[in-house]
C-alpha angles and dihedrals in degrees: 000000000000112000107197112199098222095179134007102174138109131260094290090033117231121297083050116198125285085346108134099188125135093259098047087050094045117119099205107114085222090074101050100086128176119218107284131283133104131208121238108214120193126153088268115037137021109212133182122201093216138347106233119180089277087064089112102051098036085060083057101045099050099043088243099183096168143028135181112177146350118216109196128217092194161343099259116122095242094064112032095041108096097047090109083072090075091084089079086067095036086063098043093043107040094224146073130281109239108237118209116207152138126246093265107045077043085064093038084053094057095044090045095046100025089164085064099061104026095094101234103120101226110174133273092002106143118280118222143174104214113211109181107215124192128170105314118095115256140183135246104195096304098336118107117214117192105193109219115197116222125172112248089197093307099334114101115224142169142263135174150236116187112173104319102336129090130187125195124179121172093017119152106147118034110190115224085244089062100039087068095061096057097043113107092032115136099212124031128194105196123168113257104186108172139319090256125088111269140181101233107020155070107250114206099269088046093054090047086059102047091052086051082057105043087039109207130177090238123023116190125192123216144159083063126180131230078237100067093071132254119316096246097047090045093049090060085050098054130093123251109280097032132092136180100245118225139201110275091031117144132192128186121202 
Protein backbone atom coordinates (compact mmCIF):
# COMPACT_ATOMS: atom_id res chain seq x y z
CA UNK A 1 0.00 0.00 0.00
CA UNK A 2 1.54 3.96 -1.08
CA UNK A 3 0.00 6.46 0.72
CA UNK A 4 0.80 10.05 -1.27
CA UNK A 5 0.26 13.21 1.07
CA UNK A 6 -1.59 15.52 -1.57
CA UNK A 7 -2.03 18.12 0.54
CA UNK A 8 -0.73 18.96 4.37
CA UNK A 9 -1.96 22.54 4.88
CA UNK A 10 -4.54 24.30 6.84
CA UNK A 11 -7.95 25.59 5.89
CA UNK A 12 -6.52 28.48 3.59
CA UNK A 13 -3.40 26.15 2.57
CA UNK A 14 0.19 27.70 2.93
CA UNK A 15 1.24 30.69 0.93
CA UNK A 16 -2.05 32.14 2.24
CA UNK A 17 -3.11 34.44 0.82
CA UNK A 18 -1.46 38.66 1.14
CA UNK A 19 0.43 37.30 4.24
CA UNK A 20 3.98 38.49 4.04
CA UNK A 21 5.47 36.42 6.98
CA UNK A 22 8.72 34.54 6.85
CA UNK A 23 6.93 31.12 6.28
CA UNK A 24 4.41 32.31 3.38
CA UNK A 25 7.71 33.92 1.46
CA UNK A 26 9.62 31.22 2.01
CA UNK A 27 10.97 29.34 -1.10
CA UNK A 28 11.42 26.00 0.37
CA UNK A 29 8.97 23.72 -1.34
CA UNK A 30 8.36 22.27 2.14
CA UNK A 31 6.50 25.27 3.05
CA UNK A 32 4.14 25.51 0.16
CA UNK A 33 1.30 23.23 1.45
CA UNK A 34 -2.35 22.47 -0.37
CA UNK A 35 -5.45 22.12 1.84
CA UNK A 36 -5.25 18.53 3.57
CA UNK A 37 -6.02 14.77 2.09
CA UNK A 38 -3.85 12.05 1.05
CA UNK A 39 -4.45 8.90 -1.88
CA UNK A 40 -4.22 5.17 -0.84
CA UNK A 41 -2.93 3.48 -3.37
CA UNK A 42 -3.12 -0.75 -3.37
CA UNK A 43 -3.16 -3.14 -6.61
CA UNK A 44 -6.64 -3.01 -6.53
CA UNK A 45 -8.08 0.21 -5.58
CA UNK A 46 -6.87 4.15 -5.50
CA UNK A 47 -8.63 5.97 -2.45
CA UNK A 48 -8.56 9.65 -1.17
CA UNK A 49 -9.42 10.50 2.19
CA UNK A 50 -11.34 14.21 1.03
CA UNK A 51 -11.56 16.25 -1.78
CA UNK A 52 -10.54 20.04 -0.47
CA UNK A 53 -10.52 23.15 -3.17
CA UNK A 54 -6.85 22.04 -4.31
CA UNK A 55 -8.57 18.52 -5.60
CA UNK A 56 -7.87 19.46 -8.92
CA UNK A 57 -4.80 20.20 -8.79
CA UNK A 58 -3.81 17.78 -6.46
CA UNK A 59 -5.20 15.11 -9.20
CA UNK A 60 -2.46 16.97 -11.70
CA UNK A 61 0.40 17.16 -9.56
CA UNK A 62 0.49 13.61 -8.40
CA UNK A 63 -0.33 11.69 -12.16
CA UNK A 64 -3.40 10.39 -10.66
CA UNK A 65 -4.72 8.18 -13.68
CA UNK A 66 -7.41 6.34 -11.69
CA UNK A 67 -9.70 6.69 -8.75
CA UNK A 68 -12.19 4.50 -7.14
CA UNK A 69 -13.62 6.01 -4.17
CA UNK A 70 -13.37 9.33 -1.32
CA UNK A 71 -14.15 8.68 2.11
CA UNK A 72 -14.73 11.95 3.87
CA UNK A 73 -13.77 12.85 7.29
CA UNK A 74 -16.16 16.14 7.26
CA UNK A 75 -18.27 18.90 6.00
CA UNK A 76 -15.77 21.64 6.21
CA UNK A 77 -15.08 23.29 3.26
CA UNK A 78 -11.42 22.29 3.20
CA UNK A 79 -12.06 19.09 2.90
CA UNK A 80 -15.41 18.41 0.82
CA UNK A 81 -14.69 21.43 -2.09
CA UNK A 82 -13.15 19.86 -4.93
CA UNK A 83 -15.51 16.96 -5.21
CA UNK A 84 -17.06 18.51 -8.58
CA UNK A 85 -13.66 17.46 -10.08
CA UNK A 86 -14.65 14.16 -10.10
CA UNK A 87 -16.30 14.61 -13.23
CA UNK A 88 -12.75 14.38 -15.09
CA UNK A 89 -12.67 10.20 -13.84
CA UNK A 90 -16.29 9.67 -14.25
CA UNK A 91 -15.67 10.41 -18.03
CA UNK A 92 -12.31 8.27 -18.48
CA UNK A 93 -13.61 5.54 -16.61
CA UNK A 94 -17.45 5.14 -17.65
CA UNK A 95 -18.63 4.68 -14.15
CA UNK A 96 -19.31 6.43 -10.70
CA UNK A 97 -16.98 7.37 -8.11
CA UNK A 98 -17.93 5.59 -4.87
CA UNK A 99 -18.49 8.33 -2.14
CA UNK A 100 -17.77 7.39 1.65
CA UNK A 101 -19.67 9.27 4.13
CA UNK A 102 -21.48 9.45 7.02
CA UNK A 103 -25.34 10.36 7.30
CA UNK A 104 -24.65 13.89 7.94
CA UNK A 105 -21.80 15.07 5.28
CA UNK A 106 -24.06 13.02 3.20
CA UNK A 107 -26.53 15.54 3.91
CA UNK A 108 -23.57 18.80 3.66
CA UNK A 109 -22.79 17.26 0.28
CA UNK A 110 -26.42 17.57 -0.98
CA UNK A 111 -26.92 20.97 0.24
CA UNK A 112 -23.09 22.10 -1.31
CA UNK A 113 -23.65 20.21 -5.07
CA UNK A 114 -27.63 20.23 -5.28
CA UNK A 115 -27.35 19.47 -9.27
CA UNK A 116 -25.83 16.25 -8.24
CA UNK A 117 -28.34 15.02 -6.52
CA UNK A 118 -31.60 16.77 -8.14
CA UNK A 119 -32.27 14.10 -10.38
CA UNK A 120 -32.41 15.72 -13.28
CA UNK A 121 -29.71 14.12 -15.29
CA UNK A 122 -27.87 17.41 -16.83
CA UNK A 123 -25.17 16.50 -18.42
CA UNK A 124 -21.60 15.91 -17.30
CA UNK A 125 -22.50 16.70 -13.42
CA UNK A 126 -20.35 14.21 -11.24
CA UNK A 127 -21.61 10.64 -10.87
CA UNK A 128 -21.40 9.26 -7.95
CA UNK A 129 -22.45 5.80 -5.82
CA UNK A 130 -23.19 7.19 -2.02
CA UNK A 131 -22.36 4.55 0.76
CA UNK A 132 -23.24 6.20 4.60
CA UNK A 133 -20.44 4.79 7.20
CA UNK A 134 -20.68 5.06 10.77
CA UNK A 135 -18.68 3.54 13.17
CA UNK A 136 -18.37 -0.05 12.08
CA UNK A 137 -15.32 -1.04 10.00
CA UNK A 138 -16.08 -1.54 5.90
CA UNK A 139 -14.54 -2.44 3.12
CA UNK A 140 -13.62 -0.75 0.07
CA UNK A 141 -12.70 -3.84 -2.54
CA UNK A 142 -9.93 -5.55 -0.21
CA UNK A 143 -9.01 -2.55 1.82
CA UNK A 144 -10.27 -2.40 5.60
CA UNK A 145 -11.21 1.13 7.00
CA UNK A 146 -11.69 1.38 10.67
CA UNK A 147 -13.36 4.83 11.25
CA UNK A 148 -11.92 6.35 14.31
CA UNK A 149 -14.16 9.48 15.94
CA UNK A 150 -12.36 12.21 17.06
CA UNK A 151 -14.03 15.82 18.33
CA UNK A 152 -13.21 18.72 15.87
CA UNK A 153 -14.31 21.57 18.93
CA UNK A 154 -17.70 19.92 19.51
CA UNK A 155 -18.27 18.10 15.46
CA UNK A 156 -17.49 14.51 15.30
CA UNK A 157 -15.72 13.57 12.71
CA UNK A 158 -13.91 10.82 11.41
CA UNK A 159 -10.60 9.51 11.15
CA UNK A 160 -9.06 6.26 9.87
CA UNK A 161 -6.89 3.23 10.47
CA UNK A 162 -6.26 1.16 7.64
CA UNK A 163 -3.74 -1.56 8.41
CA UNK A 164 -1.43 -0.05 10.25
CA UNK A 165 -1.79 3.34 9.25
CA UNK A 166 -3.97 6.01 10.71
CA UNK A 167 -4.60 9.20 9.62
CA UNK A 168 -6.31 12.11 11.83
CA UNK A 169 -6.91 15.55 10.60
CA UNK A 170 -9.14 18.30 12.88
CA UNK A 171 -8.78 16.40 15.90
CA UNK A 172 -8.88 18.36 19.45
CA UNK A 173 -10.40 16.06 21.79
CA UNK A 174 -9.58 11.73 21.26
CA UNK A 175 -11.93 9.67 23.56
CA UNK A 176 -10.18 6.68 25.53
CA UNK A 177 -12.57 4.35 23.40
CA UNK A 178 -10.88 5.58 20.25
CA UNK A 179 -7.76 5.73 21.32
CA UNK A 180 -7.88 2.14 21.48
CA UNK A 181 -8.51 1.68 18.08
CA UNK A 182 -5.48 3.51 16.87
CA UNK A 183 -2.72 1.81 19.72
CA UNK A 184 -0.34 -0.77 18.13
CA UNK A 185 -0.30 1.15 14.68
CA UNK A 186 3.07 1.52 13.10
CA UNK A 187 2.45 5.26 11.15
CA UNK A 188 0.25 7.88 12.41
CA UNK A 189 -1.05 10.98 10.54
CA UNK A 190 -2.45 13.45 13.48
CA UNK A 191 -3.34 17.08 12.88
CA UNK A 192 -0.26 19.88 14.33
CA UNK A 193 -1.95 23.54 13.81
CA UNK A 194 -0.05 25.68 15.18
CA UNK A 195 2.10 26.10 18.47
CA UNK A 196 -0.59 28.49 19.95
CA UNK A 197 -3.61 27.37 21.95
CA UNK A 198 -6.45 26.82 19.76
CA UNK A 199 -10.39 25.69 19.96
CA UNK A 200 -10.47 22.81 17.43
CA UNK A 201 -7.48 21.80 17.04
CA UNK A 202 -4.04 19.98 18.18
CA UNK A 203 -1.53 22.58 18.62
CA UNK A 204 2.02 21.41 18.15
CA UNK A 205 2.86 20.45 21.79
CA UNK A 206 -0.52 18.64 21.92
CA UNK A 207 0.26 16.63 18.95
CA UNK A 208 3.73 15.86 20.41
CA UNK A 209 1.97 14.43 23.20
CA UNK A 210 -0.58 12.37 21.56
CA UNK A 211 2.24 10.55 19.30
CA UNK A 212 4.14 9.93 22.68
CA UNK A 213 0.72 8.13 23.65
CA UNK A 214 -0.17 6.27 20.86
CA UNK A 215 3.51 5.49 20.47
CA UNK A 216 4.34 4.69 16.35
CA UNK A 217 7.18 4.04 14.84
CA UNK A 218 6.71 6.90 12.66
CA UNK A 219 4.30 10.08 13.62
CA UNK A 220 3.67 12.47 10.92
CA UNK A 221 2.12 15.85 11.39
CA UNK A 222 -0.35 17.50 8.73
CA UNK A 223 -3.02 20.05 8.29
CA UNK A 224 -0.18 22.54 9.31
CA UNK A 225 -0.58 26.53 9.63
CA UNK A 226 1.40 29.22 8.29
CA UNK A 227 1.52 29.93 11.90
CA UNK A 228 3.71 26.71 13.19
CA UNK A 229 7.01 28.02 11.56
CA UNK A 230 8.79 27.01 8.73
CA UNK A 231 9.35 23.40 8.12
CA UNK A 232 13.21 23.47 8.58
CA UNK A 233 13.27 25.40 11.58
CA UNK A 234 10.06 23.01 13.17
CA UNK A 235 11.95 19.43 12.21
CA UNK A 236 15.12 20.45 14.59
CA UNK A 237 12.55 21.14 17.14
CA UNK A 238 10.69 17.54 17.01
CA UNK A 239 11.24 14.65 18.95
CA UNK A 240 12.98 11.19 17.45
CA UNK A 241 10.28 9.19 15.52
CA UNK A 242 8.11 12.48 14.19
CA UNK A 243 8.30 14.24 11.40
CA UNK A 244 6.29 17.50 9.81
CA UNK A 245 4.63 15.82 6.71
CA UNK A 246 4.79 17.70 3.24
CA UNK A 247 3.06 17.73 0.07
CA UNK A 248 4.65 14.69 -2.52
CA UNK A 249 5.48 12.51 0.44
CA UNK A 250 5.04 8.85 -0.03
CA UNK A 251 5.01 6.17 2.21
CA UNK A 252 4.84 2.53 1.45
CA UNK A 253 3.60 0.00 4.06
Amino acid sequence: MTITFLGTGTSQGVPVIACNCEVCLSTDKHDKRLRSSVLIETEEKVIAIDSGPDFRYQMLRAKVQHLDAIVFTHEHKDHIAGMDDIRAFNYKQNAPIDIYADERVQKALVREFPYIFDGTGYPGIPQVNMHIIALDPFMIGNVEFVPIEVFHYRLPIKGFRIKDFTYLTDAKTIPDAERKKIKGTKILVINALQKETHISHFTLEEAIAFANDIGAETTYFTHISHRLGKHADVSKELPAGIELAYDGLKLTI
